[in-house]
N, C-alpha and C positions, 0 to 999 in steps of 0.2 A: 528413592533408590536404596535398594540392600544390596551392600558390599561382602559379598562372600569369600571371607580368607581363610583357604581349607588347601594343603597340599597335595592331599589325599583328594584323586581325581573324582572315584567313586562316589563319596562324602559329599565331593565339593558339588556333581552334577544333581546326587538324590536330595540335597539343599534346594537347590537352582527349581528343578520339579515340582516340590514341595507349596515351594512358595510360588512358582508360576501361576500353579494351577487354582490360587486365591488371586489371582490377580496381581500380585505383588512383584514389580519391576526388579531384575538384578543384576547385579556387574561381579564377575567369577574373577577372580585373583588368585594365585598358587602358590605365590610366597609371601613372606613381610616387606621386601624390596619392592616387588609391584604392586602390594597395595598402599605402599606409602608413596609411589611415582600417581598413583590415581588419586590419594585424597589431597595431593599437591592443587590439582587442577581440576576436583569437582567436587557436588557436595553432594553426602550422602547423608541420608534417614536415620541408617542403623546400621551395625557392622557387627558380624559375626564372624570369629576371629577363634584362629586355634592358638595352640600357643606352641609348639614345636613346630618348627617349620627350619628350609634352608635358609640361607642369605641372610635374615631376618627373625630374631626370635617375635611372639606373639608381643611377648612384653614389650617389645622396642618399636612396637607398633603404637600399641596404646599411650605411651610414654609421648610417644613423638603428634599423635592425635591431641592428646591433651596441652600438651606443650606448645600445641600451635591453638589453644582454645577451642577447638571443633566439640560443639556439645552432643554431636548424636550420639545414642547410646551403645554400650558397647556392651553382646556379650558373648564369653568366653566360654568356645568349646575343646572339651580336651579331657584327657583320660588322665593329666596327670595335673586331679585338683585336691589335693590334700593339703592342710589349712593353712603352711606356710605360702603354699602357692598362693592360695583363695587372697590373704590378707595383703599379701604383695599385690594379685593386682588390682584388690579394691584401694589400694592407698595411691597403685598408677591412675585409678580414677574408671574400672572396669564396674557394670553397671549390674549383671548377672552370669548367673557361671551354670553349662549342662555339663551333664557327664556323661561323657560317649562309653557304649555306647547306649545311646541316647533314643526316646521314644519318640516317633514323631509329631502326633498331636501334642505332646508338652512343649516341643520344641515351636511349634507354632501360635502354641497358646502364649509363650513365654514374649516371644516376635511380638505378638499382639500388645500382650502390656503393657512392653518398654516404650512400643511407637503411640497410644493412648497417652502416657506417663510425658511424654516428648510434642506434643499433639500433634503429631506428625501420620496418625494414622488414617484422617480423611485427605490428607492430598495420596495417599498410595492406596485409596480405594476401600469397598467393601462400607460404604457408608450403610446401606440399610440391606438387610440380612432376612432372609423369609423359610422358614420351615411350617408346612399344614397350614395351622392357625396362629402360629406363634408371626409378630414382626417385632424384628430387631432395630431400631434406631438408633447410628452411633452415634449421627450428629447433637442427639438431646439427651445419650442416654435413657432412654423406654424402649420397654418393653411390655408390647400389646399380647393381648392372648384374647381372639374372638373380638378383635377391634377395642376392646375394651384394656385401656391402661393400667398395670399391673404396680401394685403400690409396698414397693421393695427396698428391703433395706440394703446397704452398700454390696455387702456380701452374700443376701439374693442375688441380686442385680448380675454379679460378675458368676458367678456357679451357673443361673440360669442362662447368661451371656454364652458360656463353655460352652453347656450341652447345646443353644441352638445353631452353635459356629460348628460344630462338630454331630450332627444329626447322624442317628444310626450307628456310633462309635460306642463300644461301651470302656468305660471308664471307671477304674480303680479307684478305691477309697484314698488312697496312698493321693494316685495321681492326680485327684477332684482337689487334697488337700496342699498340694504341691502349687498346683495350678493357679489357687485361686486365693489360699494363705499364705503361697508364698514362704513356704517353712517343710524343711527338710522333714522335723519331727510332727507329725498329721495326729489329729483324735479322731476317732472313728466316729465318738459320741456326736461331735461337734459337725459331720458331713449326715449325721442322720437325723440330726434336729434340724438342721438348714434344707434337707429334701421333704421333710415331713411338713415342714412351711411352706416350701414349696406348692405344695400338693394339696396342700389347704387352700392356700390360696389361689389355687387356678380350679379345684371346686367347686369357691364361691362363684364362677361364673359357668361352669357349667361342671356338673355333680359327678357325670359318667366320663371325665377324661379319664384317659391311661397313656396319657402322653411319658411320662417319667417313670420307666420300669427296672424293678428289681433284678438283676441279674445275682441269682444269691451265690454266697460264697467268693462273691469278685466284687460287683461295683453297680455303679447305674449307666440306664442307658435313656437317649430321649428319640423315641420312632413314636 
């Protein structure tokens, strides 16, 4: 279960959507009050949590999650994360922080790797993943291309994870490095050497793919 805490009804429904339509179960909450009367009496996965809200600030959320031991992860959306915020509520014990407003494949890719991180992502679904030739398995981590097992380093592995959870999407240098390093400041060098492996290596099994395309001046895409 993903606990959606967003006051903003708009925010809170194109959440809800989002993540439905991967499968992913959720429970909508509108302030800090009623999502602390739900985490009272259930247990959640993950929680996505704003941090201005009525009744209830964000922070008195997390505070009060942590305070009661609950380890699922928490992360923090909100338009006002500038680094005194950010370090208050990594020290309340928040797990990652978007900035609205916010893209929604990062935001889903982000969902992905807190509930992997938590290994909370095969009871909420999307265990094996299929694009053409490519199959994704979460449960061992592989990833086949033409049936054959694709022999990937940590950070192949999750880059080429992105694009086949994300098929037909093209994707920014910025956001591939966001995504997958996990780091605000990206190298550009560093996401063109890791696709050019890529690309080698799904070669070696067959020579004429063109699965992984340039999209120049922006980013990559995988059709």
């Amino acid at each position: 279960m993903i606990l959606i805490v967003e006051d903003d009804k708009d925010i809170n429904n194109l959440i809800k959507e989002l993540l439905s339509e991967r499968g992913f179960e959720t429970k909508q909450v509108f302030d800090g009050a009623e999502a602390v009367d739900y985490l009272k009496n259930n247990e959640v996965d993950l929680m996505l949590l704003d941090l201005m809200m009525p009744k209830l600030m964000g922070e008195d959320v997390i505070n009060y999650a942590r305070s009661m031991n609950m380890k699922m992860p928490i992360i923090v959306l909100s338009a006002k994360i500038d680094k005194a915020t950010r370090l208050g509520c990594l020290d309340l014990g928040c797990d990652d922080f978007i900035t609205k407003p916010f893209d929604t494949d990062e935001l889903i890719s982000r969902v992905r790797a807190q509930l992997r991180r938590s290994n909370a992502y095969n009871r909420l679904g999307e265990k094996a993943v299929h694009f053409e030739d490519f199959y994704l398995d979460n449960d061992n981590n592989v990833i086949s291309f033409k049936e054959v097992p694709l022999n990937l380093t940590r950070m192949e592995y999750k880059l080429l994870r992105l694009l086949i959870e994300n098929p037909k999407k093209v994707f920014t240098k910025e956001n591939l490095y966001r995504s997958v390093w996990e780091d605000d400041i990206y190298s550009d060098n560093t996401i063109n050497v890791h696709i050019s492996n890529l690309r080698n290596k799904l070669k070696e099994i067959d020579p004429d793919h063109k699965y992984i395309k340039t999209v120049w001046s922006i980013g990559y895409i995988l059709k």
